[in-house]
C-alpha positions as CSV (number, residue, x, y, z in Angstrom):
1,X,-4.1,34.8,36.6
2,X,-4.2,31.1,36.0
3,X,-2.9,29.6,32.9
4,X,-4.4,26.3,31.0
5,X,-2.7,23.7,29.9
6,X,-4.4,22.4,26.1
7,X,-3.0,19.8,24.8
8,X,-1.3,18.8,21.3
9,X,-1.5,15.8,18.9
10,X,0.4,14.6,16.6
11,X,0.2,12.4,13.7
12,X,2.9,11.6,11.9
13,X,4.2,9.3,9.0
14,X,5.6,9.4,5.5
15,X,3.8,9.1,2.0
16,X,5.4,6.4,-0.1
17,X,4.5,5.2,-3.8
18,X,2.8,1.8,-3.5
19,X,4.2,0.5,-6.3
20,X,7.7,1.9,-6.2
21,X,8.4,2.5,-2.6
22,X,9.5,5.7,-3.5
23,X,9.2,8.7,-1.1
24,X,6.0,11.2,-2.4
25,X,6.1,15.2,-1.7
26,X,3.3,17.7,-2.1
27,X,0.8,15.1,-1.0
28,X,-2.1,16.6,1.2
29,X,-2.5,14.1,4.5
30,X,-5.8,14.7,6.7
31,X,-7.0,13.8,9.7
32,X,-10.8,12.8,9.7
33,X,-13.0,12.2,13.0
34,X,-16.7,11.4,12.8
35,X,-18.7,13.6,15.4
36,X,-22.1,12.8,15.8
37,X,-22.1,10.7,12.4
38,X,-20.7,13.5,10.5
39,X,-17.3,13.7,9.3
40,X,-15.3,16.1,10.4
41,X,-11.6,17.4,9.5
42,X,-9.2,17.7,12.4
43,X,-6.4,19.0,10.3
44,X,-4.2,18.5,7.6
45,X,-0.3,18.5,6.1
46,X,1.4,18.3,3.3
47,X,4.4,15.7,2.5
48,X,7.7,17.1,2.3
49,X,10.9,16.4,-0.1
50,X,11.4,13.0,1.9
51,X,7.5,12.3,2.1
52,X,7.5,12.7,5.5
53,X,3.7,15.2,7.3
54,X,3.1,15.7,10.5
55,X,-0.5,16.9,11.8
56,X,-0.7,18.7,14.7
57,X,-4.4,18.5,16.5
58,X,-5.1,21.0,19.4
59,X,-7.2,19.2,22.7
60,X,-9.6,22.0,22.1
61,X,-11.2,21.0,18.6
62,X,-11.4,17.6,19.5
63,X,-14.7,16.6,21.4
64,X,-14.7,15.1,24.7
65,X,-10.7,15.4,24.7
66,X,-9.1,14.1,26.7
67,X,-11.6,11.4,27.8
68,X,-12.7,10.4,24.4
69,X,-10.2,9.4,22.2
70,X,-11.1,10.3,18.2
71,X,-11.2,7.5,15.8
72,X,-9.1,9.3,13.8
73,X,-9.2,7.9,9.8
């Protein structure tokens, strides 16, 4: 049986109060690709205690992967 290899993404950061500087939990962070004009949501986290997401994209929902990279915003 052969096996496929699909790739994984990550985004990653932290969430911090522009004001303050202050680490922000609970915040929803997305990841947003246009295909074919349309926006599209790749995925999404939410900020922990220290503010910090990670978003984790599989190969397969992004189009064209791996030869296109997404303009992720």
């Amino acid at each position: 049986m052969a096996t496929t290899t699909v790739r994984l993404y990550r985004i990653s950061g932290s969430v911090t109060d522009v004001n303050s500087g202050a680490t922000a939990a609970n915040i929803r962070v997305e990841a947003w690709d246009r295909v074919a004009g349309t926006p599209v949501i790749f995925g999404s986290a939410v900020s922990d205690f220290g503010g910090s997401y990670q978003i984790s994209i599989d190969e397969s929902v992004l189009p064209g992967a791996p030869q296109v990279i997404p303009a992720i915003f």
